[in-house]
C-alpha positions in Angstrom: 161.7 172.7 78.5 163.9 170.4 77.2 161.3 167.9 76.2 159.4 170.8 74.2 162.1 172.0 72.6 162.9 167.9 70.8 159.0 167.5 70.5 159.4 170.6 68.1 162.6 169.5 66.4 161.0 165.9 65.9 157.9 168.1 64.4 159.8 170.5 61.9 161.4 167.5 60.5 158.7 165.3 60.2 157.4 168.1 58.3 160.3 168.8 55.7 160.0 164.7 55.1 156.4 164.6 54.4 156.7 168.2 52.0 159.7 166.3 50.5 158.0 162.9 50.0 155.0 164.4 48.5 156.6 166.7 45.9 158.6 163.7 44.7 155.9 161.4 44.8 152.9 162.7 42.5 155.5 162.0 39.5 158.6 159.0 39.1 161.5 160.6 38.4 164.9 160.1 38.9 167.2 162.8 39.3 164.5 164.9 38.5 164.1 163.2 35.3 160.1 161.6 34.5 160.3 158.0 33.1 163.8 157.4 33.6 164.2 159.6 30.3 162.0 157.6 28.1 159.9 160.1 25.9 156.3 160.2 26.8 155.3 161.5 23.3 157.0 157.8 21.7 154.9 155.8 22.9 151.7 157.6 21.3 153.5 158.5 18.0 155.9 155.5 17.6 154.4 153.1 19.5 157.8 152.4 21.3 159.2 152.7 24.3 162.3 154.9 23.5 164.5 156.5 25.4 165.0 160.4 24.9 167.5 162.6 24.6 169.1 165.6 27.1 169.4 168.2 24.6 166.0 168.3 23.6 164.3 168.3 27.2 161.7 170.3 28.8 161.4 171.1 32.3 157.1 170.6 32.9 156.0 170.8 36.6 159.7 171.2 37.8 160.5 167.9 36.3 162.3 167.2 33.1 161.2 165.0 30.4 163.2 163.8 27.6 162.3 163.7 23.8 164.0 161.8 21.0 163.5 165.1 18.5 162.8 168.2 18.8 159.1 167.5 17.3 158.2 165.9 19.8 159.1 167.8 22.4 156.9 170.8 20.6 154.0 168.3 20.2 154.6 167.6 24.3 154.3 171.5 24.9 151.3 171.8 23.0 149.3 169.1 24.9 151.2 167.4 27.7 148.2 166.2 29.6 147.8 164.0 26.4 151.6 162.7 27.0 151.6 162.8 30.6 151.6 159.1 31.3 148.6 157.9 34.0 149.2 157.8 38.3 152.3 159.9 37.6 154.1 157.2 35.8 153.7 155.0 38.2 152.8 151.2 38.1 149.0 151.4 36.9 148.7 147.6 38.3 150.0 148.4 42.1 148.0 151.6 42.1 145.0 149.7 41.3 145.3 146.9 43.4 147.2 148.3 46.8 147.0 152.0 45.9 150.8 152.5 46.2 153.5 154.0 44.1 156.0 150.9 42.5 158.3 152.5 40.3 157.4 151.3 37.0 159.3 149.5 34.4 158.7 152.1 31.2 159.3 149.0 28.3 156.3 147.7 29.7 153.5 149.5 28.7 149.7 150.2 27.1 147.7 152.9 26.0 144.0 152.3 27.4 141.6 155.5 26.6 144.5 157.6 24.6 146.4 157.5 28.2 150.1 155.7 28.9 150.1 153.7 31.7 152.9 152.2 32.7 153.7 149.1 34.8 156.5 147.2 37.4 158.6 144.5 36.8 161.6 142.2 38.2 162.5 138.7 37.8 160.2 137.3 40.2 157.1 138.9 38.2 158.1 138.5 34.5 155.6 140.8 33.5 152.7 139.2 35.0 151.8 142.9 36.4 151.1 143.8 33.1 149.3 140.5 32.1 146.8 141.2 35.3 146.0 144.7 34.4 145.2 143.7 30.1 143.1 140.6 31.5 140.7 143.0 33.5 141.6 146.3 32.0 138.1 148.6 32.2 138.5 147.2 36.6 141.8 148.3 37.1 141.8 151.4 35.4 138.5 152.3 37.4 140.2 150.9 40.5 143.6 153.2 39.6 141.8 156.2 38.6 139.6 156.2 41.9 142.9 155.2 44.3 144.8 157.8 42.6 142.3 160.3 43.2 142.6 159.1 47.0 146.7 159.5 46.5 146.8 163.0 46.0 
């Protein structure tokens, strides 16, 4: 009896980890915020990474995003899916290559096809993540786009 009774307990809270780890995972955030505040509408209008502003977030998805202006912010509302950076913001390199989620380093960046994708970095790499996805681009965004469909 006993035995059943931690077989369930081990059970439930597998469960509650795997619900948990899958809500936070189809989007990086942190503390709830996508793209460690860095506005998503920026990079198409500005062509900059830039870092947004609290008082002019909006909660999409149940996660916030952050906009340097208001404007942009009501250009997000009107078509986020055009905003909404590829893989969920993820690194579009380690997607493509070991279909995994690597928090992504949002200053480095492209737009391939009208869509953001972002990519990893640390010392070790110096950007080279980003390097190997311009190299073969049209390959690793059909590589990402078909992992990520596996992902989800």
């Amino acid at each position: 009896m006993r035995c059943n009774a931690l077989i369930f307990l081990v059970v439930v809270q597998l469960s509650f980890q795997s619900c948990d780890s899958i809500n936070k995972s189809s989007v990086f955030e942190v503390d709830n915020v996508a793209m460690g505040g860095y506005d998503p509408v920026a990079f198409v209008m500005d062509q900059e990474a830039l870092n947004g502003k609290q008082e002019n977030k909006v909660n999409y998805l149940g996660v916030d995003y952050y906009f340097i202006r208001p404007s942009y912010r009501d250009e997000f509302l009107r078509n986020p899916d055009k905003y909404i950076p590829a893989y969920g913001g993820y690194c579009g390199y380690n997607v493509a290559i070991n279909s995994k989620r690597v928090d992504p380093d949002p200053t480095l960046w492209i737009l391939q096809e009208g869509k953001l994708i972002l990519f990893s970095d640390d010392e070790a790499l110096n950007g080279k993540n980003k390097a190997a996805w311009v190299v073969k681009r049209h390959l690793m965004k059909q590589n990402a786009d078909s992992n990520w469909a596996s992902m989800n």
